[in-house]
Each structure stands twice: as C-alpha cells, then as structure tokens.
N, C-alpha and C positions, 0 to 999 in steps of 0.2 A: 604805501599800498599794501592790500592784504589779498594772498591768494585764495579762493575759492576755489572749489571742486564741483561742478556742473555735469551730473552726467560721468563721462571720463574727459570733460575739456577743461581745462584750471582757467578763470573768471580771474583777473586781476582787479580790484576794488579801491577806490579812493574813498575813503571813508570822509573827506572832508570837502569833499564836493558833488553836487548832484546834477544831475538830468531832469529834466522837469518837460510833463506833457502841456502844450499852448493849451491842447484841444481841452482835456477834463481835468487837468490839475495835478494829477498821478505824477509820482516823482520817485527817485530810486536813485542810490549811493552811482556814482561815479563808476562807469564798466565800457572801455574801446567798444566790446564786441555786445551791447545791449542797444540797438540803438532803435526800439519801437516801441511803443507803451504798451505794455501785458493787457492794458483793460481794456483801451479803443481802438488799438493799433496806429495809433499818427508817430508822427517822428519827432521824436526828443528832442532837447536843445541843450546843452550842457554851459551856453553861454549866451549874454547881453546878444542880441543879434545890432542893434544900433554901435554900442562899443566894446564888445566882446569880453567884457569881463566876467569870470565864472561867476558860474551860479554855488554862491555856497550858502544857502538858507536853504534848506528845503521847501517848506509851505511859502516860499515870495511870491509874489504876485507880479512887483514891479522891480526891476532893477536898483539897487542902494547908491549906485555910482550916474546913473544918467537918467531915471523918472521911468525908461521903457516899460509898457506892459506885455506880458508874456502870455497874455490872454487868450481868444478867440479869434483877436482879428490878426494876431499873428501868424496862429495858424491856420487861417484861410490867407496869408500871403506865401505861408510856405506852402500850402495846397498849388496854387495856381503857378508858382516858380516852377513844382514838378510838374506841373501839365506841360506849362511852354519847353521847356527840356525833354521831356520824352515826345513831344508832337500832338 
C-alpha cells in the first residue's frame, strides 16, 4: 500500500487493485475511503459481485475468474438493492 496525502487526510492506496464504475467505466487505484465514482457518482465495486474475486485489471469489463459483467445492468442491480434497503 502507498500513503497519499488528501487535503490533510492520508489516502492509503493499493496500487495493484482497483475500483471500477458498473455505471461509465471510470475506475481508480484501490482506496477504503473512495467509494463513489468522481465522474457520475454511482458506487464502486472493487470486486467479482457473482465470486468476489478482485478486480485487478483496470479497463475489465468482465470478470477473468467467472465471465461476470461489470457493466450497466449491474449497476442498475446495485441501484435497486439500495432502494429496497433504504425503503
């Protein structure tokens, strides 16, 4: 891990794993406290939702361990998970 300096909060960094947006594709180095996409604002996914294996390609589309796609319609299943959860 590589610390970063944020402002005055230090960013701890995975340099060999990422986040990746379902919604536009937007992705970014591995960060606990980054968890919303800068460009569209949806919520990140730093791993396989079907078999939870990280995400360590950046530009993936689909998962290298189980075919999943990280596309669109997964985040519109994570859209609708947080509607039922909040009411």
């Amino acid at each position: 891990m590589n610390p970063h300096l944020v402002g005055t909060q230090e960013i701890k960094v995975t340099r060999d794993r990422y986040k990746l947006c379902p919604s536009c594709s937007n992705y970014s180095h591995y960060a606990e406290s980054h968890n919303y996409c800068i460009m569209c604002g949806a919520k990140m996914i730093c791993e396989c939702p079907d078999c939870l294996e990280p995400i360590l390609y950046p530009t993936a589309k689909h998962c290298p361990s189980c075919g999943t796609g990280y596309g669109v319609k997964f985040a519109e299943a994570v859209k609708m998970e947080l509607k039922m959860k909040t009411g």
